[in-house]
Each structure stands twice: as structure tokens, then as C-alpha cells.
VEXVEXLUM-658123 format. One line per 5 residues: their letters; for each residue x, y negated, z negated of C-alpha. Coordinates in Angstrom, 2 decimals. Example, Ala and Ser with C-alpha at 12.3 -4.5 7.8 and 13.67 -1.06 7.14 Angstrom:
BEGIN
AS) 12.30 4.50 -7.80  13.67 1.06 -7.14
REM end
This chain:
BEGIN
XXXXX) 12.48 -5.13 29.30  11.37 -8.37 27.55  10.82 -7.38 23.82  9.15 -9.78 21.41  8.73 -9.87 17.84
XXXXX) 6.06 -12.10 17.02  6.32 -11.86 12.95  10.06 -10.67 12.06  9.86 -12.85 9.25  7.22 -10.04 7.53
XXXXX) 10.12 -7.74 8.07  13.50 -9.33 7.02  14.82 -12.47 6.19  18.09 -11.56 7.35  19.06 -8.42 5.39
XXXXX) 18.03 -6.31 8.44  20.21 -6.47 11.79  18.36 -6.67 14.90  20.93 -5.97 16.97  20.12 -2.05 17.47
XXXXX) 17.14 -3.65 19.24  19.19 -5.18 21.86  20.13 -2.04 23.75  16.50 -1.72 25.11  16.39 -5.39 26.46
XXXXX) 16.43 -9.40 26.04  14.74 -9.60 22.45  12.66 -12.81 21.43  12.19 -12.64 17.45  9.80 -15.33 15.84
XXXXX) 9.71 -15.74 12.16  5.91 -16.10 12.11  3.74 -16.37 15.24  -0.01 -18.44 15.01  -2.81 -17.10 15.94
XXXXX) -3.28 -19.91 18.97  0.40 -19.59 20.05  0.28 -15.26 19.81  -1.06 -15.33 23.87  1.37 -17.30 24.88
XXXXX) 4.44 -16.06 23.31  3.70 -12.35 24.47  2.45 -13.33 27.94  5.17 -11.88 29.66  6.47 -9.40 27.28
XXXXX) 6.68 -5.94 28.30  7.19 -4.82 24.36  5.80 -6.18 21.30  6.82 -5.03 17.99  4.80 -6.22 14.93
XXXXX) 3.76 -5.73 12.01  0.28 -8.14 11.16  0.15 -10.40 14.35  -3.48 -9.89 15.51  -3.27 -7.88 19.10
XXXXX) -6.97 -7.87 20.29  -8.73 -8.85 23.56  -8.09 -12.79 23.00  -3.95 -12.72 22.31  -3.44 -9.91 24.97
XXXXX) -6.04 -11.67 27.47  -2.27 -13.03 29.55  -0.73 -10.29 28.77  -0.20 -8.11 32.08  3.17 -6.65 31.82
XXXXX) 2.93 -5.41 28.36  3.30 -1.59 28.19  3.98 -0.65 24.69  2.85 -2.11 21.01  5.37 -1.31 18.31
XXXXX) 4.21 -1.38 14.53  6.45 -2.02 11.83  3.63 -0.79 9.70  1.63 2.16 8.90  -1.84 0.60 9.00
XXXXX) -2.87 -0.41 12.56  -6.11 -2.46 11.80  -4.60 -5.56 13.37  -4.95 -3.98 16.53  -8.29 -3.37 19.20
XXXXX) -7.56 0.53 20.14  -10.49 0.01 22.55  -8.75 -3.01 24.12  -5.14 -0.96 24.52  -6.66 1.84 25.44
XXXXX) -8.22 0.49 28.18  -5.24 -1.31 29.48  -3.11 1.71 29.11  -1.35 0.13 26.30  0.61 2.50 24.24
XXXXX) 0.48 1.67 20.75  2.95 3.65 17.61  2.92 3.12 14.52  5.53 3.84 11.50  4.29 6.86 9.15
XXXXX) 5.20 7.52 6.32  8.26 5.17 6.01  7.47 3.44 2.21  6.26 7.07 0.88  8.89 6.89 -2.24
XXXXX) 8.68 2.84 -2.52  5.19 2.51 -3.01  5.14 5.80 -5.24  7.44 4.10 -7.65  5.78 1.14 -7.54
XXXXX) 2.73 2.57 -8.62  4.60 4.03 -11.15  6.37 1.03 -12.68  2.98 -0.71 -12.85  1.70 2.07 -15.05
XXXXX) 4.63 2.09 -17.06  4.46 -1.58 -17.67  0.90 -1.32 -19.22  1.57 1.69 -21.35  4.65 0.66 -22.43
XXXXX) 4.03 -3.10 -22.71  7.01 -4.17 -21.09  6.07 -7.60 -19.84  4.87 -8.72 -22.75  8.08 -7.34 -25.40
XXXXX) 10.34 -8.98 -22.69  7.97 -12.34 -23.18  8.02 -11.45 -26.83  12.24 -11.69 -26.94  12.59 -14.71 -24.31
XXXXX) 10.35 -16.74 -26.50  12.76 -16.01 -29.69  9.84 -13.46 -31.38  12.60 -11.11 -31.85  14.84 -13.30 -33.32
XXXXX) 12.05 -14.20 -36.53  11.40 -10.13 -37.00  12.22 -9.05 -40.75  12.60 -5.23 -39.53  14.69 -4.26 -36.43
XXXXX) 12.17 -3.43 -34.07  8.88 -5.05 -33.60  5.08 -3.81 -33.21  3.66 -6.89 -31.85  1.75 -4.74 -28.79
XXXXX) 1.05 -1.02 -29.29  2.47 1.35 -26.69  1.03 4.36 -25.88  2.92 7.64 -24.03  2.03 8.30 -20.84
XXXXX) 2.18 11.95 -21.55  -1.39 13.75 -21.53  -2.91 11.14 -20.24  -5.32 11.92 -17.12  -4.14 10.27 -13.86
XXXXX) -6.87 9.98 -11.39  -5.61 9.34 -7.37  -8.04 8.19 -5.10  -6.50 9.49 -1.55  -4.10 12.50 -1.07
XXXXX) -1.92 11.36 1.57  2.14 11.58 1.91  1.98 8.98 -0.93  -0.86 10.39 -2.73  1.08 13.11 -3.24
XXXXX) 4.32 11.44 -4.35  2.64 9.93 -7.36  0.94 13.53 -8.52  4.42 15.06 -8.39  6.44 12.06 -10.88
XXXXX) 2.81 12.40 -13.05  3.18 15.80 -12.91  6.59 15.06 -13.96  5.87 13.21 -17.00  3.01 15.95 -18.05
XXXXX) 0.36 13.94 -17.30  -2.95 15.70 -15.80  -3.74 14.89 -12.51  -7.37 14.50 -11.01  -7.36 13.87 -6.91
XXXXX) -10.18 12.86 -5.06  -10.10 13.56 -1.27  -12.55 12.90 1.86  -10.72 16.74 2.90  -11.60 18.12 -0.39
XXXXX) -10.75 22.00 0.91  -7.22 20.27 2.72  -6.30 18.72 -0.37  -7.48 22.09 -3.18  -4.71 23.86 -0.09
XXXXX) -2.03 21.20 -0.62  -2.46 21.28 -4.27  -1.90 25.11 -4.15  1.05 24.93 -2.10  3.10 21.60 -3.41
XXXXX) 1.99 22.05 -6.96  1.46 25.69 -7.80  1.99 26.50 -11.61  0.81 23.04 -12.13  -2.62 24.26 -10.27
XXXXX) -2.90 27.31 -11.77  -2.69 26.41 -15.43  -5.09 23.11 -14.84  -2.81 20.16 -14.55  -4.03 19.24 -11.14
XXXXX) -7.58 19.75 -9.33  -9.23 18.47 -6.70  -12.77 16.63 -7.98  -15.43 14.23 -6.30  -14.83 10.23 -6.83
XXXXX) -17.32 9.32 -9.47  -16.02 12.32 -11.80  -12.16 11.57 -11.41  -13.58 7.90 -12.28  -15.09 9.00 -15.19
XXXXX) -12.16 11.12 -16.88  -8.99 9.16 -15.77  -6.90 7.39 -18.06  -5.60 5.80 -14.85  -7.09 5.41 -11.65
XXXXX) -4.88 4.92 -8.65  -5.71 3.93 -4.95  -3.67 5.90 -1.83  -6.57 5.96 0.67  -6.66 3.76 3.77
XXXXX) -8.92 1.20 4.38  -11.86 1.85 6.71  -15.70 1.92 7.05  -16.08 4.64 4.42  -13.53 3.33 1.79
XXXXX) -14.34 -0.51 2.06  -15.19 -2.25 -1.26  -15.50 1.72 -2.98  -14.79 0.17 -6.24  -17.49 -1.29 -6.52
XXXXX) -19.59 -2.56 -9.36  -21.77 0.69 -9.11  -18.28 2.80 -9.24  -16.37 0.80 -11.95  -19.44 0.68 -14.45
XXXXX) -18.58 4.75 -14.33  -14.68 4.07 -15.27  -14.09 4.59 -18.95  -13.45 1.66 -21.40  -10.16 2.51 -21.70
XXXXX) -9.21 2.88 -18.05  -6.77 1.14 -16.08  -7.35 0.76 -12.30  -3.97 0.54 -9.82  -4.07 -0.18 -6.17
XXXXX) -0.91 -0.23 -4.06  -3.11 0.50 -0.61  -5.59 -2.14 0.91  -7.09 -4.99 -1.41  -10.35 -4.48 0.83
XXXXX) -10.87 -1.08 -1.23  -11.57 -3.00 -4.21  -14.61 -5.41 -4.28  -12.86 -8.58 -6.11  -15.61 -10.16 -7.46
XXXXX) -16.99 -6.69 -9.42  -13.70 -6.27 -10.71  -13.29 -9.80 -11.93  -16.70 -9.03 -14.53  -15.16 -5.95 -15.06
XXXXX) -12.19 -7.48 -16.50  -13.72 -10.46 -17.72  -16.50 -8.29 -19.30  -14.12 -5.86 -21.64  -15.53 -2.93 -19.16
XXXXX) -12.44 -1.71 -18.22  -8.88 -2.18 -20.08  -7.01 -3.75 -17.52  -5.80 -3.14 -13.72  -2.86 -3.84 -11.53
XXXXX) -2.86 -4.77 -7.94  -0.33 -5.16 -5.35  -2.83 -5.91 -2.53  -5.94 -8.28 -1.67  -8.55 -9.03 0.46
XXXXX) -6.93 -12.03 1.70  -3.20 -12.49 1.88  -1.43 -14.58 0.89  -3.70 -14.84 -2.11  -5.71 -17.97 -1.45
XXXXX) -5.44 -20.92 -4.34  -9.26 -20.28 -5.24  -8.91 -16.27 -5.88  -11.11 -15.24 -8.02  -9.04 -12.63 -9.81
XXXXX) -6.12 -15.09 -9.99  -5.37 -15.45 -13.94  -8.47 -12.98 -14.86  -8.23 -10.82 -18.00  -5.48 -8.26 -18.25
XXXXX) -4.85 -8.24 -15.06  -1.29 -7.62 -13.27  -0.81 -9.10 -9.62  2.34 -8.58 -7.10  2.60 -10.24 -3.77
XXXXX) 2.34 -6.92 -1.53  5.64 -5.48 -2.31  5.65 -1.74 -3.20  6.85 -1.29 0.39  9.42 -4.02 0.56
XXXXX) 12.71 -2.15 -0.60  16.05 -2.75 1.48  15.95 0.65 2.29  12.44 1.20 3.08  12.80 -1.63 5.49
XXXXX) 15.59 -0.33 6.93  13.83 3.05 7.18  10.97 0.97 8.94  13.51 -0.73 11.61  14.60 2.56 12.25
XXXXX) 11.40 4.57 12.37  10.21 1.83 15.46  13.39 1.84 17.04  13.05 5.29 17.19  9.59 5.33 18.57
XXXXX) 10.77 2.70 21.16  13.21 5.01 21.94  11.22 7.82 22.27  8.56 6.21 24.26  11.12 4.84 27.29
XXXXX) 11.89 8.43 27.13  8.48 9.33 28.26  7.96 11.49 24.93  6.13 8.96 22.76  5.60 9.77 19.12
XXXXX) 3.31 8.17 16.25  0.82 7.21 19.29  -2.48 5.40 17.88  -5.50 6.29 19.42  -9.30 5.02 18.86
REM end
């Protein structure tokens, strides 16, 4: 087989041998693929594995021998299911691969607010430190994250994650859920005592809004979840609340959060996702009020790349097999 890799560059940088890859065929890797050159480099391929390279009716028009599209990713929006589907395309994804990476990335965001670390370390690099008369300083109050109420918006594999370390540090846990009776049964079964004496329930959107210290994103992006927080939704968040999203930037609406910020209606929030990415040089939230941005990298781990490799090798594997797993279908 003739297996291409149209964007390994989104995967490694050279940390990650591609070797293993070899035993299924001649591999072509590209470090990044355009969208006018995607058609041509894949119009003979009989494999593709990706990760964002658009795979719709237009780069897959030349594209007759192609069998199988590989995702080194969980989200799949990059692809027309219609189009594959009628081609008899089969298309895997990864699942569940960056479960414990994004988890504690979500986590050290909310640790960095409440505990003020970026701005103590500022604080000592700029020699504040060095003038203090006492041995500690007070310069930005901290707060524990303990009884705080942590509100998660989705109650997937990750979802769950971050409930369990918040659980963890005795926070109280609010999840909202489009399966509101699945989630009340995970919530019973992963979290028992903590369900039974109040520390977790299950609760509709605009009330988790309304009583979370911290509101945190875990839901994929789709028709029902695009631009959620919205102006309408964040006008409900408390004061005092601080807003994290580690899933799809397109959950947020940018431009309602930028007042919100700007506007003192919310604390602060933390993103590690956008609507466009890269973040373009005009981005409206670029250098708004209390606002933290990383450049899409709660997945990005060694080992939760390597864990990604694997996880498509696997299904590459597994499909030549004729026993497919992690198909995708519209």
C-alpha cells in the first residue's frame, strides 16, 4: 500500500518514529500539506493518515485508490462522512488517546489562577522578591481551590477525568450533559460516596453557569454546542467566575467573551483553543483582560503522542485485518 501523511508535522517534529508505519507499505510523510497541493499529493494513495488536512469532495476528487482515512485525532470535522461514505471510504479515528493530558491541563490552568502562579513567578524574575521586607510576599491574593464549585460542561472520557482530580481536591462538582439520565448513571457508578453526600450532580447548563466557581468545557463541537457561550449564557456566569476551555474554540463566541472580560463581567478565563488556528494577528481576545491563552497543547505530551501513533497504527492494523475499529460514520 501507498500510505501518506499529509500533516506529520501536527504530530511530531521528530520525537516520534515513523518507522512502525513502514511494515504496512511505502510511507510518504509531509510536514504540512496546502490546501491546493492536498489532491495531488493523495491522488494515488491507498492510505491517508491525518490529523487536520481537509478530506472533502474537492481534495479526494483524484483520489480513486484510497481505501482507508486514518485520524491522528479524536475530532473528525475535517472530514465529509457523506463524501467517504459514498466512496466506501473507511474512516477511524483515535478515542480517547489525550484523556489524562488534557485533564491536567485543565487542571494546571485552574491552578494557575487560584494560586497566582504566573504572576509570583513574574513577581521574582522582575527582582519584586528581592525588595520584600518580610519573607514571603502578598502582592496577588490566592485563594484554595478547596470548596469551590467546579462546573463541566460535557461528561465525556475527559469530562470525567477532571470531576475525579476536583473531586480529589474537595471541590463540588456540577456536570451538565446533553444525556442527562447517562451522565446522573455514570456519576452513580464512578463517583458514588461523592454522589450520595452531594459533591457531584448532574444539572441543566444555565444553572451549573450560575453556581460554578469554575466553568470548564469537555463537549465536542457541533450544531448544538456551537458558540454556547454566548453573550446570553455568560451574562448568567457569576462575577467571580472563571471560564476554561480545553475542547473546540468554536464553543465559545470570541467576541461575547472579549466584553465579558473587558466589561469586569466575569473574573477571568483560560483557553487552549480558538476559532481560528493558529490565532490570527488581529484576534480579538489576543491581550484582552485577564485572560490566559495556550497554543492548543493540552494534548501535546510525548506520551500522549506516542499513545496517538500507536492508537492509528493500531487501527491501521486492525482494518487490513478486515476487523476495523474506531470507524466514523455520518
Amino acid at each position: 500500500m501507498k500510505i501518506v501523511l499529509p500533516d506529520i508535522k501536527t504530530l511530531t517534529e521528530g520525537d516520534l518514529d515513523l518507522s512502525v508505519l513502514e511494515q504496512f507499505g511505502e510511507v510518504i510523510a509531509y510536514p504540512l500539506t496546502e490546501f491546493k497541493e492536498i489532491a495531488g499529493r493523495i491522488a494515488d494513495a491507498d492510505v491517508v493518515l491525518c490529523n487536520k488536512t481537509l478530506m472533502n469532495a474537492e481534495t479526494l476528487k483524484d483520489a480513486g485508490k484510497l481505501q482507508y482515512i486514518g485520524l491522528f485525532a479524536t475530532g473528525y470535522n475535517n472530514v465529509d462522512l457523506e463524501y467517504t461514505n459514498a466512496h466506501n471510504i473507511t474512516v477511524c479515528n483515535a478515542g480517547s488517546y489525550s484523556t489524562d493530558a488534557v485533564a491536567q491541563h485543565t487542571l494546571a490552568l485552574l491552578l494557575n489562577y487560584y494560586g497566582r502562579i504566573r504572576e509570583y513567578a513574574a513577581y521574582t524574575a522582575s527582582g519584586g522578591w528581592t525588595h520584600s521586607d518580610i519573607f514571603c510576599s502578598f502582592a496577588y491574593p490566592m485563594q484554595e481551590i478547596a470548596g469551590k464549585t467546579l462546573g463541566i460542561i460535557g461528561f465525556g472520557s475527559i469530562g470525567q477525568r477532571v470531576a475525579e482530580i476536583a473531586l480529589a481536591f474537595r471541590m463540588k462538582v456540577l456536570v451538565s450533559s446533553g444525556t442527562w439520565s447517562k451522565a446522573e448513571e455514570t456519576c452513580r457508578e464512578l463517583f458514588m460516596k461523592a454522589y450520595e453526600e452531594d459533591f457531584i450532580e448532574v444539572t441543566d447548563l444555565e444553572t451549573l453557569v450560575s453556581e460554578s466557581d469554575v466553568v470548564t468545557v469537555h463537549c465536542p463541537l457541533n450544531d448544538r454546542s456551537e458558540r454556547m457561550i454566548n453573550r446570553s449564557l455568560l451574562e448568567k456566569f457569576k462575577p467571580s467566575a472563571y471560564l476554561i476551555n480545553t475542547s473546540r474554540g468554536g464553543i465559545i463566541d470570541e467576541e461575547a467573551l472579549y466584553h465579558a472580560l473587558e466589561e469586569g463581567r466575569i473574573a477571568g478565563a483560560a483557553l487552549d483553543v480558538m476559532q481560528t488556528e493558529p490565532m490570527p494577528e488581529n484576534c480579538r481576545l489576543l491581550g484582552a483582560k485577564n485572560l490566559v491563552i495556550t497554543p492548543h497543547v493540552a494534548w501535546a505530551p510525548l506520551e500522549t503522542r506516542q499513545r496517538l501513533l500507536d492508537i492509528a497504527v493500531d487501527n491501521l492494523d486492525n482494518y487490513q485485518k478486515g476487523t476495523p475499529k474506531h470507524v466514523i460514520r455520518k
